[in-house]
PASEBA-1860 file (N, C-alpha, C; in nm, 3 decimals):
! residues 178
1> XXXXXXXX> 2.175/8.908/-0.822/2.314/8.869/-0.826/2.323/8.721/-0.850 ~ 2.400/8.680/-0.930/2.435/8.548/-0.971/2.546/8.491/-0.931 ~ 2.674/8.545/-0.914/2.791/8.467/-0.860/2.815/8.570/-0.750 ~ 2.771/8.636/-0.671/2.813/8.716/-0.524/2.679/8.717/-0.475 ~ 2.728/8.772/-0.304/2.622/8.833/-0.230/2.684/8.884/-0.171 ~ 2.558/8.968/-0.094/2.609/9.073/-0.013/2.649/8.997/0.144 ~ 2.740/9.021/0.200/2.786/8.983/0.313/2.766/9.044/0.450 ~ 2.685/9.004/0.587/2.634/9.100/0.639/2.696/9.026/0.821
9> XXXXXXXX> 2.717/9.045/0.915/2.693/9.003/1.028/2.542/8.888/1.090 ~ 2.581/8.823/1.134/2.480/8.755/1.214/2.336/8.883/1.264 ~ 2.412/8.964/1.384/2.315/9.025/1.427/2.262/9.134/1.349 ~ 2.317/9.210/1.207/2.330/9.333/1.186/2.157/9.351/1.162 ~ 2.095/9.490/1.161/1.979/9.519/1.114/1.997/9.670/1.074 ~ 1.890/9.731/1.023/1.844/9.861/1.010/1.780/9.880/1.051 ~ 1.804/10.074/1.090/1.657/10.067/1.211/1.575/10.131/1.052 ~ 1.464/10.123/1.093/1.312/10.184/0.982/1.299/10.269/0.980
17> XXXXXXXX> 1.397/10.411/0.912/1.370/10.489/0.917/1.402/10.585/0.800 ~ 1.405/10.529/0.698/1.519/10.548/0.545/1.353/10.573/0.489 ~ 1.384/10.667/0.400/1.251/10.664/0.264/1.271/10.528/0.207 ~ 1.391/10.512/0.155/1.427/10.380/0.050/1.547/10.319/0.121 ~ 1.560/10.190/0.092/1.697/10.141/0.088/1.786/10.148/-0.018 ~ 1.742/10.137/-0.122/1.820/10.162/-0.278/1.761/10.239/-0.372 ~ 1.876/10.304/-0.440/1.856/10.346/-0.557/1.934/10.286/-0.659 ~ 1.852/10.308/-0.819/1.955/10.262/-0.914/1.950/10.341/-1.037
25> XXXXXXXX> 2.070/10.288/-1.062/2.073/10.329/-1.194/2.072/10.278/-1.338 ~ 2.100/10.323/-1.439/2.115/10.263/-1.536/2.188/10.083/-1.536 ~ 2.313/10.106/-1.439/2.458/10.026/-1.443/2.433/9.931/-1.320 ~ 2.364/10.027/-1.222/2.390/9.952/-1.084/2.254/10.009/-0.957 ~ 2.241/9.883/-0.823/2.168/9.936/-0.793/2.270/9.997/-0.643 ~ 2.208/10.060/-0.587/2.293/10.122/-0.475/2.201/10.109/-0.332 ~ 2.305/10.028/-0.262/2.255/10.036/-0.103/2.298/10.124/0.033 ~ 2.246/10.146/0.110/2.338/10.258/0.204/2.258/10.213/0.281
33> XXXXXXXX> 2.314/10.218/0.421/2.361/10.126/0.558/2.371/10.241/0.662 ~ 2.339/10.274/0.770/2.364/10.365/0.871/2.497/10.319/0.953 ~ 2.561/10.234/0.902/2.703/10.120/0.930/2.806/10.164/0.872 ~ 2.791/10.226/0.776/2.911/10.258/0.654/2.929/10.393/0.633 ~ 3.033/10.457/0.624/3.072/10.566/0.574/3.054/10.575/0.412 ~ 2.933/10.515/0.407/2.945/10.521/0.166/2.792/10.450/0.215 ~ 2.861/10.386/0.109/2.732/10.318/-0.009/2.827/10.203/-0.047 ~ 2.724/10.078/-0.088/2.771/9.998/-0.165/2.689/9.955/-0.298
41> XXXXXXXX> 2.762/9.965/-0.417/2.710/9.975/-0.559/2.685/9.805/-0.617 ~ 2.583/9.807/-0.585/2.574/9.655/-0.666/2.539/9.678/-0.842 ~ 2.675/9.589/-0.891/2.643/9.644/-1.002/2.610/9.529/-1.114 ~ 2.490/9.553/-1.198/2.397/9.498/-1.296/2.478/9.379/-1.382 ~ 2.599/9.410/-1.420/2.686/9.349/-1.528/2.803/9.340/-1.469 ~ 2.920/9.291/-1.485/3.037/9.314/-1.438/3.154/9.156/-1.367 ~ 3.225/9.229/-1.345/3.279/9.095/-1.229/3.311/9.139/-1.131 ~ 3.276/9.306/-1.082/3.318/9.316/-0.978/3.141/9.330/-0.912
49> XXXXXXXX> 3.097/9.237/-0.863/2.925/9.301/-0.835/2.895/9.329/-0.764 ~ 2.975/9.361/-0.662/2.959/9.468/-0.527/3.052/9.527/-0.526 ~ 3.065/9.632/-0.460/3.188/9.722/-0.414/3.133/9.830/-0.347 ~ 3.207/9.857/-0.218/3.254/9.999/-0.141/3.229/10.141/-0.200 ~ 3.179/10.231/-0.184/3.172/10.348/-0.226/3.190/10.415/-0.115 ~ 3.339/10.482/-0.084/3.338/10.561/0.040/3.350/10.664/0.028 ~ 3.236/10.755/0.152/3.221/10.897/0.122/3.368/10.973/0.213 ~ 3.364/11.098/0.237/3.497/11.157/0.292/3.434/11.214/0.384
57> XXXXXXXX> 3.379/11.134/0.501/3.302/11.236/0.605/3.414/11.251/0.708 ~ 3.422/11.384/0.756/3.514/11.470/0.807/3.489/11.416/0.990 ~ 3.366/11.338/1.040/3.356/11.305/1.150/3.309/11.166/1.155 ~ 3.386/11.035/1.092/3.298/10.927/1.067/3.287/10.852/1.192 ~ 3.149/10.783/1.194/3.136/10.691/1.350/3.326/10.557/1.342 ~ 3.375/10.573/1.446/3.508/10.469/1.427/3.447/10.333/1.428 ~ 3.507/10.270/1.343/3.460/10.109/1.358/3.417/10.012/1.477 ~ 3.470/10.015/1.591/3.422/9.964/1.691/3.325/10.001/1.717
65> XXXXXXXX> 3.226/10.102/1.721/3.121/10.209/1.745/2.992/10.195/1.652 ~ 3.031/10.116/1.546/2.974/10.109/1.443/2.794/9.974/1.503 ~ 2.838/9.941/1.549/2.694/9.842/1.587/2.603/9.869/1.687 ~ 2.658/10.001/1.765/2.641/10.077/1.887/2.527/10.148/1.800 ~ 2.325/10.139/1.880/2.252/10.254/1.820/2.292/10.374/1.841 ~ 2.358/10.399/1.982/2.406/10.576/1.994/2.478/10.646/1.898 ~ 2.547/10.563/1.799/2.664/10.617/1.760/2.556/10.680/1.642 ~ 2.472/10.611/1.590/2.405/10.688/1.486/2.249/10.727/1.539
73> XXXXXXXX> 2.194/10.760/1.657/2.070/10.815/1.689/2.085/10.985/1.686 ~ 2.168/11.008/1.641/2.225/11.175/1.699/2.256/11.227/1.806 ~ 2.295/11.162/1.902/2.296/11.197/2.027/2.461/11.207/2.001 ~ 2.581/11.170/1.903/2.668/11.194/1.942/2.732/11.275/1.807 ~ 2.855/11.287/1.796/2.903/11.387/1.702/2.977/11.323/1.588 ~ 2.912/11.183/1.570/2.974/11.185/1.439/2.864/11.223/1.314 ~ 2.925/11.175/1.185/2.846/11.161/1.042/2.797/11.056/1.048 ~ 2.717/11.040/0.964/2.662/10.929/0.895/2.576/10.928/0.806
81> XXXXXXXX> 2.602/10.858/0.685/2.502/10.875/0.547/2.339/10.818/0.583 ~ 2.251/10.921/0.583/2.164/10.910/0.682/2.021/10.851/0.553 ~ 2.031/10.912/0.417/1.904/10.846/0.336/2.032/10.812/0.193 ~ 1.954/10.703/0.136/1.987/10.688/0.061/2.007/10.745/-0.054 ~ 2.078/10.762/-0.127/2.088/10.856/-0.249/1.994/10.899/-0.295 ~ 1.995/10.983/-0.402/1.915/10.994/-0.541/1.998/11.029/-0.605 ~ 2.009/10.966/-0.741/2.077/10.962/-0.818/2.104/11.044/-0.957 ~ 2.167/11.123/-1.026/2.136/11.220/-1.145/2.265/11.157/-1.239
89> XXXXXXXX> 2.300/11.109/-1.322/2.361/11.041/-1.385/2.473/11.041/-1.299 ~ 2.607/11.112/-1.306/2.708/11.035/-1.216/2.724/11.087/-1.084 ~ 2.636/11.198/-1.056/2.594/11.260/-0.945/2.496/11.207/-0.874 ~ 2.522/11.209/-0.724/2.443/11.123/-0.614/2.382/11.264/-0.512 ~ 2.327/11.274/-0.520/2.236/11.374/-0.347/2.249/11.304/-0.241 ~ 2.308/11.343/-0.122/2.315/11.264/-0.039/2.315/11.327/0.091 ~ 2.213/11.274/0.177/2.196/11.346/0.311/2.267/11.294/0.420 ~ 2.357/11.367/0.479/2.444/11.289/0.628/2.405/11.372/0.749
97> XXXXXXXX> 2.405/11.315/0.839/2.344/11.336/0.979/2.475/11.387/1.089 ~ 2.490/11.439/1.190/2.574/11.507/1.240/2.454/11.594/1.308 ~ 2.489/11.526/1.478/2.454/11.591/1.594/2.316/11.698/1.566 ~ 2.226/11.589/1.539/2.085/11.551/1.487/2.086/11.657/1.408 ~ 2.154/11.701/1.308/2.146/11.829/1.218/2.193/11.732/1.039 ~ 2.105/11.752/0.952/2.111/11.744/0.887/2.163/11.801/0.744 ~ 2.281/11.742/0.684/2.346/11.801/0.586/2.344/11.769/0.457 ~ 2.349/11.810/0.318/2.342/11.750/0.144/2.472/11.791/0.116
105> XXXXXXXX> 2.467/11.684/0.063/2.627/11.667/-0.035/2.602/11.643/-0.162 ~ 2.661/11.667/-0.267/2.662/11.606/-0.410/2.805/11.534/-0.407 ~ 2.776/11.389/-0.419/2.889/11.302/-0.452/2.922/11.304/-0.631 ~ 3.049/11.305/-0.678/3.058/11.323/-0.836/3.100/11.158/-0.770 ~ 3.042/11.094/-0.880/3.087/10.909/-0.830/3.241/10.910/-0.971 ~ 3.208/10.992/-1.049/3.346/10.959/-1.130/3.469/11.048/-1.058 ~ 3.454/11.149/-1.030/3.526/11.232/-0.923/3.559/11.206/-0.819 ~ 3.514/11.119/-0.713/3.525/11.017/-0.651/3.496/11.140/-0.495
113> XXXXXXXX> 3.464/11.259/-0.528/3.435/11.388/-0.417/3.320/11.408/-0.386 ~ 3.319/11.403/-0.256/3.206/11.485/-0.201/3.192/11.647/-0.175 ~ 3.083/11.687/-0.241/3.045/11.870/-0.209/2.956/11.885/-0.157 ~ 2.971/11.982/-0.089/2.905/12.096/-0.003/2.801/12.130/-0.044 ~ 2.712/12.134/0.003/2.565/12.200/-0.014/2.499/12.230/0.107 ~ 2.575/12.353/0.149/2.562/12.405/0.300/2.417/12.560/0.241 ~ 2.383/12.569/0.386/2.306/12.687/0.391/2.356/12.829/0.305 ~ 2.469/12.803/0.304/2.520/12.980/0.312/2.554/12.945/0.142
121> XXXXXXXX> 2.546/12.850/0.071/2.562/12.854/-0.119/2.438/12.898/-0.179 ~ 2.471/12.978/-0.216/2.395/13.042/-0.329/2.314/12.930/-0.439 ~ 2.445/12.861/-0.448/2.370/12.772/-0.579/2.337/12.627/-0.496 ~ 2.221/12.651/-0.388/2.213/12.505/-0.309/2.079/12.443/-0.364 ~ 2.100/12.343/-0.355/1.984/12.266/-0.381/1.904/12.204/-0.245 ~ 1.792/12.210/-0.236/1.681/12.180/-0.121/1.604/12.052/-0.163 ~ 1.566/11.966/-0.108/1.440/11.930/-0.052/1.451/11.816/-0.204 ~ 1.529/11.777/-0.208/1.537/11.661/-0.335/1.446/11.540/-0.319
129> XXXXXXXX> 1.382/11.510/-0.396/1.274/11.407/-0.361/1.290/11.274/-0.478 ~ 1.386/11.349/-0.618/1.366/11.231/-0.705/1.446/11.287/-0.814 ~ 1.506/11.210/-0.944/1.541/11.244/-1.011/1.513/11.205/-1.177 ~ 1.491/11.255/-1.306/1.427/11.241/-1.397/1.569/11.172/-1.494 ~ 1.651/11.187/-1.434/1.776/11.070/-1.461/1.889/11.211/-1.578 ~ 1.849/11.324/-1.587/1.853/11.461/-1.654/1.881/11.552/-1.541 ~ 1.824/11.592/-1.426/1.773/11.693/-1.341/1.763/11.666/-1.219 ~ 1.765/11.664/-1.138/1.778/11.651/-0.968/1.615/11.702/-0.963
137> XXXXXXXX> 1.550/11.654/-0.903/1.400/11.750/-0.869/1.360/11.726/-0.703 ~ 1.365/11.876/-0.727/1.324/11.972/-0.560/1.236/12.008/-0.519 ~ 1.113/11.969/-0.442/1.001/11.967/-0.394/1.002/12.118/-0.264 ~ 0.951/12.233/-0.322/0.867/12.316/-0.290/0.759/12.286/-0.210 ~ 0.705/12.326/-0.102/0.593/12.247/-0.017/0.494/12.370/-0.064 ~ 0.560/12.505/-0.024/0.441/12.629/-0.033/0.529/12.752/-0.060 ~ 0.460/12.902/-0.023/0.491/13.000/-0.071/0.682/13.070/0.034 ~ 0.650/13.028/0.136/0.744/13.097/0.296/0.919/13.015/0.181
145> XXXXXXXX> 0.854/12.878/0.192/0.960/12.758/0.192/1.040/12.857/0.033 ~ 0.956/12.886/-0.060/1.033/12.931/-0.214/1.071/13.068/-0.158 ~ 1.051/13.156/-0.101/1.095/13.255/-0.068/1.224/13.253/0.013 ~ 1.250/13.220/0.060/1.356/13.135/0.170/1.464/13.082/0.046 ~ 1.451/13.024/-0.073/1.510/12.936/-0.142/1.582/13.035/-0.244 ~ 1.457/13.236/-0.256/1.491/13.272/-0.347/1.607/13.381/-0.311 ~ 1.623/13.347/-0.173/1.692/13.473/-0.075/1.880/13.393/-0.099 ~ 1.827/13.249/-0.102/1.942/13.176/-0.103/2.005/13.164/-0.231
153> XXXXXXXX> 1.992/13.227/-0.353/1.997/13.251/-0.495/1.934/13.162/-0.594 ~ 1.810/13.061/-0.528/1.759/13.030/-0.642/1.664/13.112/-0.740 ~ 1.650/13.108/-0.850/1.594/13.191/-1.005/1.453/13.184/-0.926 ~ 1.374/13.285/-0.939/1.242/13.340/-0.918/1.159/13.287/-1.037 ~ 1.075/13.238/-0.984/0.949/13.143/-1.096/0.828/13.207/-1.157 ~ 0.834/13.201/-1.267/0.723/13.266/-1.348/0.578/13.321/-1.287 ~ 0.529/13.359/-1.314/0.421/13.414/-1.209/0.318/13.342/-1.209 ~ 0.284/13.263/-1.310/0.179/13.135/-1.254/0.236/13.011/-1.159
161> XXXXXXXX> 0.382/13.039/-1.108/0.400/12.936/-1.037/0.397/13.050/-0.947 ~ 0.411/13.132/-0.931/0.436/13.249/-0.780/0.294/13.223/-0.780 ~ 0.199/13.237/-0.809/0.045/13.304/-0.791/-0.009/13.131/-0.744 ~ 0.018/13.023/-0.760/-0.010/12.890/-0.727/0.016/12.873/-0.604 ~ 0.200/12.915/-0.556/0.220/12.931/-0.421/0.173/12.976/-0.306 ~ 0.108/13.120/-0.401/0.053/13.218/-0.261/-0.095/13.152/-0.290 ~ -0.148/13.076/-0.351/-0.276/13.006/-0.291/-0.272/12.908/-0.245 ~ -0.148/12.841/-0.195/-0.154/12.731/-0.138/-0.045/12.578/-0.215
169> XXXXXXXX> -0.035/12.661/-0.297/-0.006/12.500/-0.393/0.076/12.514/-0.378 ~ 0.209/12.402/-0.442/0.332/12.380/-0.401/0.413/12.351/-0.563 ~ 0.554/12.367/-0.552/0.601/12.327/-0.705/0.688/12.251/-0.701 ~ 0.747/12.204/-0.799/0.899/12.162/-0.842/0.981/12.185/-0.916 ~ 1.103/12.236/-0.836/1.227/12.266/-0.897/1.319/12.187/-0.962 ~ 1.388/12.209/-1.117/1.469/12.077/-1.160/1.606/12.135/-1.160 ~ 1.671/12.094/-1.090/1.841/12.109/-1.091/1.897/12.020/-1.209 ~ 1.980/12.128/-1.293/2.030/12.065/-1.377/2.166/12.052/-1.364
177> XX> 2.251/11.964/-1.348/2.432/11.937/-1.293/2.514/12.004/-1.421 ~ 2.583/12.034/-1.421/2.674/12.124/-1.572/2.793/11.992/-1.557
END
């Protein structure tokens, strides 16, 4: 950043427990905070080179609460955007936390909505680890975990990836966004 920065409290920190702090994209890079109901988009070009990205969580920690570790250790009942994105062109994966139970959302960032990607969808996506900037990709560990995934309506995999599983090996799934 050349004419902004990011603006933070004296005491504020993160606790260590994020895969990443940012992701980016083409346009911008993106930070997320266990402080914020969003993300904030630092963006590459522009004049606006930070900004707010707020998600619509249905239980957000209230602002006073916000510097408090309880409010986000799980011990209480709010949300909170718990890893940082991954990103699929204007689509974000995003994991929020709620009473140590873990939930995925797909944010549309031009749509400005957050969706559901609960247990009980058919068309859910699991275990997102990265994205090919095309495809969301879903990390398979073994054979129990894809069976489980295929009960939940994901497409059944060719039989050299079935026959890899049941010896042990693991695959990856690419979600493609329509």
């Amino acid at each position: 950043m050349k004419d902004a920065y990011f603006p933070y409290e004296e005491a504020y920190c993160e606790p260590l427990s994020r895969y990443s702090y940012f992701s980016a994209t083409d346009s911008s890079v993106i930070f997320g905070s266990f402080r914020f109901d969003g993300l904030t988009e630092i963006m590459k070009s522009g004049k606006q080179a930070a900004h707010s990205v707020l998600m619509d969580l249905k239980h957000p920690i209230p602002e006073g609460l916000r510097a408090k570790t309880e409010s986000y250790d799980g011990s209480s009942p709010y949300e909170f955007v718990a890893q940082t994105p991954v990103v699929c062109r204007q689509y974000w994966f995003v994991e929020v936390t709620k009473d140590k139970k873990s939930e995925c959302y797909v944010y549309d960032r031009h749509a400005g909505k957050l969706y559901g990607n609960d247990g009980q969808a058919t068309d859910r996506m699991a275990f997102i680890v990265g994205s090919d900037g095309t495809h969301f990709i879903g990390y398979v560990p073994d054979k129990a975990y894809y069976e489980e995934l295929v009960k939940f309506g994901l497409h059944k995999a060719d039989s050299l990836t079935e026959e890899r599983l049941e010896q042990g090996g693991s695959a990856l799934v690419l979600y493609r966004m329509k």
